[in-house]
C-alpha positions in Angstrom: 10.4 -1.8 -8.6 10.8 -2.2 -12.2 14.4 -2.9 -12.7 16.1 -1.0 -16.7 15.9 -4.6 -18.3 11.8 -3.9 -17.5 12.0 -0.5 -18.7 13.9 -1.2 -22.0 11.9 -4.4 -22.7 9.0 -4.3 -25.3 5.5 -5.1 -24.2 3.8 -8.5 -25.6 2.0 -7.7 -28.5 3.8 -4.0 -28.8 6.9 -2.6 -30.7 7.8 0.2 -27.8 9.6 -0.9 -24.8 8.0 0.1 -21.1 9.3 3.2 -20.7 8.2 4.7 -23.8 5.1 3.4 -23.1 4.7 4.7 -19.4 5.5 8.3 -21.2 3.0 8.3 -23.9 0.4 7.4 -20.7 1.7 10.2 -18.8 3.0 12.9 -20.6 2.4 15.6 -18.4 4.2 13.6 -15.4 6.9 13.0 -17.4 7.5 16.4 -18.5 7.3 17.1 -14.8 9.7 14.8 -13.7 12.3 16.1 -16.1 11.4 19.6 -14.9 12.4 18.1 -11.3 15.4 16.5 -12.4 16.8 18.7 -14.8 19.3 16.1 -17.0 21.7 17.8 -19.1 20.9 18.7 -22.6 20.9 15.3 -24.8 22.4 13.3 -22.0 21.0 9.7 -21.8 19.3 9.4 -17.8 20.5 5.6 -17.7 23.8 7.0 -17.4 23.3 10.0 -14.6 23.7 7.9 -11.2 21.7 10.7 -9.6 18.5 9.9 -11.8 18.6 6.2 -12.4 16.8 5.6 -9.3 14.5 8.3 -9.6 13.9 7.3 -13.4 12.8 3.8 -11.8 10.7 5.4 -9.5 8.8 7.1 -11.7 7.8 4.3 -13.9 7.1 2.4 -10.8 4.9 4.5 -9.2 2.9 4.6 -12.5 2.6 0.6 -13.1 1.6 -2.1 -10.5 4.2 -2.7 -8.0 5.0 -3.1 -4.5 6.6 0.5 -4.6 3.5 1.7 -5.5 1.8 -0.1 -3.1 4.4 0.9 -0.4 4.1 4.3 -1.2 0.8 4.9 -0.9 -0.2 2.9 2.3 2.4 4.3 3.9 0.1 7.5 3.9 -1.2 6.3 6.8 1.5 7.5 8.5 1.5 10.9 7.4 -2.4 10.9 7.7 -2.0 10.4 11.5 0.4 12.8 11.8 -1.4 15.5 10.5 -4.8 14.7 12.6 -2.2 14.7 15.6 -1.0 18.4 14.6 -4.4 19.5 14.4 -5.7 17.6 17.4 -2.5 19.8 19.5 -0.9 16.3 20.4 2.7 17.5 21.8 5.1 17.4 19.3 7.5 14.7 21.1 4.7 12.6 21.4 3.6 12.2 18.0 6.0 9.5 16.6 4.9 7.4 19.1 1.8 7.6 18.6 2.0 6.8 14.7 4.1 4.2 15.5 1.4 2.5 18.0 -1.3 3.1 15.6 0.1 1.9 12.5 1.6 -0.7 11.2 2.7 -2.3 7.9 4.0 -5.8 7.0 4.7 -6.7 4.0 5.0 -10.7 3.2 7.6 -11.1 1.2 8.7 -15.4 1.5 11.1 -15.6 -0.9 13.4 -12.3 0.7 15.9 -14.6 2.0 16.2 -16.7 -1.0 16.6 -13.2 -3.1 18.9 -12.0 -0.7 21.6 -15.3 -0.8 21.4 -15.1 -5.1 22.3 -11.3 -4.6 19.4 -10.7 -6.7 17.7 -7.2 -7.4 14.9 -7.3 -5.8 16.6 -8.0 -2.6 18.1 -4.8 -2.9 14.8 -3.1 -4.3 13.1 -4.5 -0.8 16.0 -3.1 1.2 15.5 0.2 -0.4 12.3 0.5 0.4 13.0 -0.8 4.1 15.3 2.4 4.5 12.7 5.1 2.6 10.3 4.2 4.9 11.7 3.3 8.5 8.4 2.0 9.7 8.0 -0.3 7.5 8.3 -4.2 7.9 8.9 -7.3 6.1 8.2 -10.8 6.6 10.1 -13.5 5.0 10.5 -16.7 5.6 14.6 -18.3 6.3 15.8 -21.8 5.5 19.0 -22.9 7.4 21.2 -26.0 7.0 21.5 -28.0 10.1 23.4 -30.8 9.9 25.5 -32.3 6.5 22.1 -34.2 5.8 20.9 -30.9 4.3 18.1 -31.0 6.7 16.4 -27.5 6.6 15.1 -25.8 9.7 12.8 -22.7 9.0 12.0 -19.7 10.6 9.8 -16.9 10.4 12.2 -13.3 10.1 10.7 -9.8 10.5 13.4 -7.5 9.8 13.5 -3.4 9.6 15.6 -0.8 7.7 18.4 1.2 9.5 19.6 4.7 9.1 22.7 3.5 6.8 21.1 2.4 3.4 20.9 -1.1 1.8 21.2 -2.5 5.6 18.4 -4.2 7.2 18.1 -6.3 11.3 16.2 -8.5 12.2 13.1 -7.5 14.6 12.3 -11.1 15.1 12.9 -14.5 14.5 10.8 -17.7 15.4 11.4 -21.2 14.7 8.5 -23.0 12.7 8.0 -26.8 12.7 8.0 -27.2 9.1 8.3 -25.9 5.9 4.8 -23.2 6.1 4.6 -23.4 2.8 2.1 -26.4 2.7 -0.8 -25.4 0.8 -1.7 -22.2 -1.6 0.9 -19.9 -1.7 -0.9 -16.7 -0.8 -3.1 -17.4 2.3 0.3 -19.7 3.5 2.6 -16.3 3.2 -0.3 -14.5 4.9 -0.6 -16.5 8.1 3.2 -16.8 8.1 3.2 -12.9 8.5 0.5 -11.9 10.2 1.9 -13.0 13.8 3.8 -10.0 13.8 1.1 -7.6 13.5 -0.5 -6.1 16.1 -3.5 -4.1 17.3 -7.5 -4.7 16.7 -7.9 -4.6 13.0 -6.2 -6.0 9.9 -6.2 -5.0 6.5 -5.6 -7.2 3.9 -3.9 -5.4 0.6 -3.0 -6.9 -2.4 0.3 -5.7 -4.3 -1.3 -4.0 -7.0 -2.8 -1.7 -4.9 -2.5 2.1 -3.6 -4.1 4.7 -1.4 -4.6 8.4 -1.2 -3.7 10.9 1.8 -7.1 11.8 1.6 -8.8 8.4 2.4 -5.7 7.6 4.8 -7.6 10.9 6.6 -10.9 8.6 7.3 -9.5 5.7 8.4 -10.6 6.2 11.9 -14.1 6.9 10.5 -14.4 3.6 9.1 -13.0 2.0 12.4 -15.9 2.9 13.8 -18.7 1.1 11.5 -16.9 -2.1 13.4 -19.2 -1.0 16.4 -21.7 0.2 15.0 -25.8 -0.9 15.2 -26.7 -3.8 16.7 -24.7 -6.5 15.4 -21.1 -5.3 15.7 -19.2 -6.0 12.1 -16.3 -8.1 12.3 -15.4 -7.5 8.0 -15.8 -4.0 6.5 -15.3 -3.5 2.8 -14.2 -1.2 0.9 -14.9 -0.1 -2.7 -11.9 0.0 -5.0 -10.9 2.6 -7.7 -9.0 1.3 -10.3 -6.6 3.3 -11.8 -5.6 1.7 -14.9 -9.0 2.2 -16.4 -7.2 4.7 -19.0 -4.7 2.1 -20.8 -6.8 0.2 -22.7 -10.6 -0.2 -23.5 -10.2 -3.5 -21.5 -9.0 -1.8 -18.9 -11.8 0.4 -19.1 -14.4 -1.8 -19.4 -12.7 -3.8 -16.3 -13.0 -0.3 -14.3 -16.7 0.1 -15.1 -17.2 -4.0 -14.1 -15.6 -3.0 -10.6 -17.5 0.0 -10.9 -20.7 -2.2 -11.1 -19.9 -4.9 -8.6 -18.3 -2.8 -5.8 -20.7 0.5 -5.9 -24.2 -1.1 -6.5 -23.8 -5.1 -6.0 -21.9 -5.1 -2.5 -23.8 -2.4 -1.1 -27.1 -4.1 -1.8 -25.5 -7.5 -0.5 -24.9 -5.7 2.6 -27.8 -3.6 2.6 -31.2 -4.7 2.8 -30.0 -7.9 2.3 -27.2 -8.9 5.0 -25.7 -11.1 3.5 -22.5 -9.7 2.6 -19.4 -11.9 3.2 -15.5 -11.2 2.4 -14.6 -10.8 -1.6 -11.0 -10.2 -0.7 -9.0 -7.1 -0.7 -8.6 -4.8 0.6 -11.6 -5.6 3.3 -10.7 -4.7 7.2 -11.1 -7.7 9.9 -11.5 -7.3 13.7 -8.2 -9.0 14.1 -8.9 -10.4 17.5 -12.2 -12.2 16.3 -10.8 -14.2 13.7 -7.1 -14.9 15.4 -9.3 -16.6 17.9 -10.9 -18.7 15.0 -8.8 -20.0 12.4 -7.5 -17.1 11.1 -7.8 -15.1 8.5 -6.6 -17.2 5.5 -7.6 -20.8 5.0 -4.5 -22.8 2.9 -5.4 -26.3 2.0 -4.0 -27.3 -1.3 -6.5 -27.8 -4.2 -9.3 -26.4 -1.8 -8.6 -23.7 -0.6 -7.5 -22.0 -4.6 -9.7 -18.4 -3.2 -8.5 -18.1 0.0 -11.2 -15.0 0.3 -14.4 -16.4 0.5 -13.4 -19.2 3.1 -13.0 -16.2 5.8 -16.7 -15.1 4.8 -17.5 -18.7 5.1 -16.3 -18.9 8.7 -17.5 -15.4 9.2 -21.1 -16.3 8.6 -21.1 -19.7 10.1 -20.3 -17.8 13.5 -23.7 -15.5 12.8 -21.2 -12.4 12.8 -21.6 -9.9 10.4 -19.9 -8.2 7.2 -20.8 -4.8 6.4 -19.1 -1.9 3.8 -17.4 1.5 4.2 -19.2 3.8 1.8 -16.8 6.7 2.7 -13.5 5.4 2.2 -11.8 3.9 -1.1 -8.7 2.4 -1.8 -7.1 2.2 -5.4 -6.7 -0.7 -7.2 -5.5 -2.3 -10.4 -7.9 -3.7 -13.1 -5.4 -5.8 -15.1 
């Protein structure tokens, strides 16, 4: 979440801090969000306790950050909710079912580091943790064993609790080593993704978002995993990016997606077959790649796109990679 030092901080290459800027973007949102809060007459909102933390909400929910990112594929909860109401699944019945359906992990390695220098972004993590109750994060722990300062690491989930700012842990395993080896990324990805569960992954980058509206079709585009002859094991997805109206850069990066996604993938896949993985936020049959090398390949100054080595593997197993033309996830250009 941005933090007030973010929000009263200018932008490189502009005299207005964040804030200001985020209003002249969205002047209709922010006239609606002081509608909703409804400060006192020339009162400053950094010094309301009530609205400081919906005052960083608001900015973050309109830049790229994990709260964004949180917030919107966390829909997927309400999404199966709703289908369950309609479908006349009992009422008792339907937390469990959204809780055996969906999952989210988010791997965050440095948590435990944040969370001994009392910094921020602990707290913004724990926040979060407690907003949404179903949500998980992955970190990984270093602890002292002996006065040789010899480090023995672990792998933590932990969960938010009903009282705020207090998180326990779900699990914690012992690793060998230090996992953090080779590339960063793919290294915090397979350190994470042993505590997720179910048939299918997806992969989602932190400056991205979803809709309730594609949350809806997610089942839909389950099913293009068995579909025709060659069962997929990867289906895309196209992205919309949704900073497309800061900048003419930003524009111009929307229409390139635009390009690439809409017309280039869909050919790749269709006639030609030959479609592989170009990163997030693709879906994986989980259990096909777990049982072969995983997801995300690691080695340090190989390895630098950790995306294409999953296609690699993909392909060299003659499975196949197709793309969901129905569902869309949002995404951020720059």
């Amino acid at each position: 979440m941005y933090s007030k030092t973010d929000l009263e901080s200018k932008q490189d290459g502009l005299d207005v801090h964040t804030l200001l800027y985020l209003q002249t973007l969205y002047p209709t949102d922010w006239q609606n969000f002081l509608e909703r809060v409804q400060p006192k007459k020339n009162s400053n909102l950094w010094k309301d306790p009530n609205t400081v933390q919906e005052l960083r909400l608001w900015a973050s929910m309109r830049g790229q950050t994990l709260a964004r990112t949180v917030q919107g594929l966390m829909y997927g909860e309400a999404a199966i909710r709703l289908l369950a109401e309609l479908e006349n699944v009992p009422r008792h019945g339907i937390e469990d079912l959204v809780k055996a359906k969906f999952t989210y992990v988010v791997a965050c390695q440095v948590y435990g580091r944040q969370k001994r220098n009392n910094d921020a972004k602990a707290k913004d993590i724990e926040f979060l943790l407690h907003r949404f109750p179903n949500l998980r994060v992955s970190y990984i722990d270093e602890v002292r064993v002996n006065y040789q300062k010899e480090l023995s690491y672990f792998s933590v989930l932990i969960k938010g609790t009903e009282t705020p700012s207090e998180v326990v842990e779900c699990y914690r395993i012992r690793l060998p080593g230090n996992p953090i080896l080779g590339e960063g990324k793919p290294e915090n990805q397979n350190s994470a993704v042993i505590f997720t569960r179910g048939e299918h992954l997806q992969t989602i980058d932190m400056n991205q978002d979803g809709y309730l509206e594609e949350a809806l079709k997610m089942r839909n585009l389950l099913e293009e995993f068995s579909a025709g002859n060659r069962p997929c094991t990867i289906v895309g997805l196209p992205e919309h990016i949704f900073t497309g109206s800061i900048s003419s850069l930003a524009n111009y990066m929307a229409l390139q997606e635009t390009s690439f996604v809409t017309l280039g993938q869909r050919t790749l896949t269709r006639p030609l077959r030959v479609r592989m993985h170009y990163g997030h936020p693709d879906v994986f049959n989980k259990l096909f790649f777990m049982t072969r090398g995983g997801f995300s390949k690691a080695s340090k100054g190989i390895n630098l796109s950790e995306d294409i080595f999953a296609g690699y593997n993909n392909c060299l197993r003659v499975a196949c990679a197709g793309f969901g033309r129905l569902f869309a996830i949002l995404g951020g250009g720059v």
